[in-house]
C-alpha positions as CSV (number, residue, x, y, z in Angstrom):
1,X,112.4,112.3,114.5
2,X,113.3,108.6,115.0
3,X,116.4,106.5,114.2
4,X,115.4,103.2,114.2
5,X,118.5,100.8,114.3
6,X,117.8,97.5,114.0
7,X,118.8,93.4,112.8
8,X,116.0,90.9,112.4
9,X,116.3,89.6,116.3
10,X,115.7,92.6,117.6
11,X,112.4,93.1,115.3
12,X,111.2,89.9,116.4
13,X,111.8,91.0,119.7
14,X,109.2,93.9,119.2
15,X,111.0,96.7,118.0
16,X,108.6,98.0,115.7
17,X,106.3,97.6,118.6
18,X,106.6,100.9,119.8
19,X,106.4,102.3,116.3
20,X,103.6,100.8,115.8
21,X,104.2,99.3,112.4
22,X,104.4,95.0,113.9
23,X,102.1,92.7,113.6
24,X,103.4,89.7,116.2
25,X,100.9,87.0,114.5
26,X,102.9,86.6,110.9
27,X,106.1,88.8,111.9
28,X,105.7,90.9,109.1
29,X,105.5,95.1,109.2
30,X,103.5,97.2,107.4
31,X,104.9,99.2,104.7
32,X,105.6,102.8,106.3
33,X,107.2,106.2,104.6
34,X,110.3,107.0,105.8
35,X,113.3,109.9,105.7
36,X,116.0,107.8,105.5
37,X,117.6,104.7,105.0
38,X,121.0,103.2,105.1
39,X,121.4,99.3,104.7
40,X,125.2,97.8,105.8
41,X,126.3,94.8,104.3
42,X,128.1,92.1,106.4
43,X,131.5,93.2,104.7
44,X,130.4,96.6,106.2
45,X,129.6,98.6,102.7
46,X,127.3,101.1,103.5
47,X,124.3,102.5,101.3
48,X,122.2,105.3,101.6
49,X,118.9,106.0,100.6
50,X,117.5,109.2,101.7
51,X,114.5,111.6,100.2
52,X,115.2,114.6,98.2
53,X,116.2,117.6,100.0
54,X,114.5,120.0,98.1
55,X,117.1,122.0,96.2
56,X,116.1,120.7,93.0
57,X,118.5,118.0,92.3
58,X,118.9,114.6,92.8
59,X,121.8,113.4,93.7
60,X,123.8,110.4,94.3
61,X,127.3,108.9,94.5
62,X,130.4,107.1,96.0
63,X,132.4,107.3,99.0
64,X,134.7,104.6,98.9
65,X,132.9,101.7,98.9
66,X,129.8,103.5,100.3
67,X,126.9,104.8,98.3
68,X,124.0,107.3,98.6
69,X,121.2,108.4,96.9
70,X,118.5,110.8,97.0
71,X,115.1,109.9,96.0
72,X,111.3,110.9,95.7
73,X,109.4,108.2,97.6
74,X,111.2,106.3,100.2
75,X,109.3,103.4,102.3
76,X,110.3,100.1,104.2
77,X,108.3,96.6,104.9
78,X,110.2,93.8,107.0
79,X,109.1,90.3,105.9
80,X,111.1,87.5,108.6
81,X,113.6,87.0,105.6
82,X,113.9,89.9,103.6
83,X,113.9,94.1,104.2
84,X,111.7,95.2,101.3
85,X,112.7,99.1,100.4
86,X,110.8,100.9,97.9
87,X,111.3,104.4,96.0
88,X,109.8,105.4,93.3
89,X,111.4,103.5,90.6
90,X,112.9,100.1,92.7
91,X,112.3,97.7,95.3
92,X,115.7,96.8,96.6
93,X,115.7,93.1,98.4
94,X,118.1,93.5,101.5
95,X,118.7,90.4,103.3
96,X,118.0,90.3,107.1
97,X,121.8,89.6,107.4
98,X,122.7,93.4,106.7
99,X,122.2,95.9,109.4
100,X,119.5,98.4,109.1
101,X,118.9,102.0,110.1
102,X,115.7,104.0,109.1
103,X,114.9,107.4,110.3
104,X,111.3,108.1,110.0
């Protein structure tokens, strides 16, 4: 088990490298399945995505100004402007600003 935390510079930078997901000759990852994702905005509102535990339920909710949710199918492709994350029902489009943290 990984956590992967990470900005845009340091993906550039080769990040992914060592999890094998970057491709250095368009900057761009390949879409990989992960645990766990929480994106932090620049005003510092966190969300949560993370697969379902199991126990039958999906759940989700609020914490202040922070969110999570549980879903089925959880993956994550970098572009160099955009953090595309996918479940089974939505693509969310998280700009590169926000800070990202995967666990795979």
């Amino acid at each position: 088990m990984r956590i992967l935390n990470f900005t845009l510079p340091l993906i550039l930078s080769g990040a992914l490298l060592l999890a094998g997901c970057y491709d250095s000759s368009n900057q761009i990852t390949k879409e990989r399945k992960v645990k766990a994702v929480t994106f932090t905005s620049e005003q510092g509102v966190k969300s949560e995505l993370k697969l379902d535990d199991g126990d039958g339920h999906i759940t989700s909710g609020f914490n202040g100004k922070n969110t999570h949710q549980e879903v089925r199918e959880l993956s994550v492709e970098v572009t160099s402007s955009t953090y595309l994350i996918r479940t089974e029902n939505k693509t969310y489009y998280i700009p590169t600003t926000y800070m990202l943290e995967v666990l795979d």
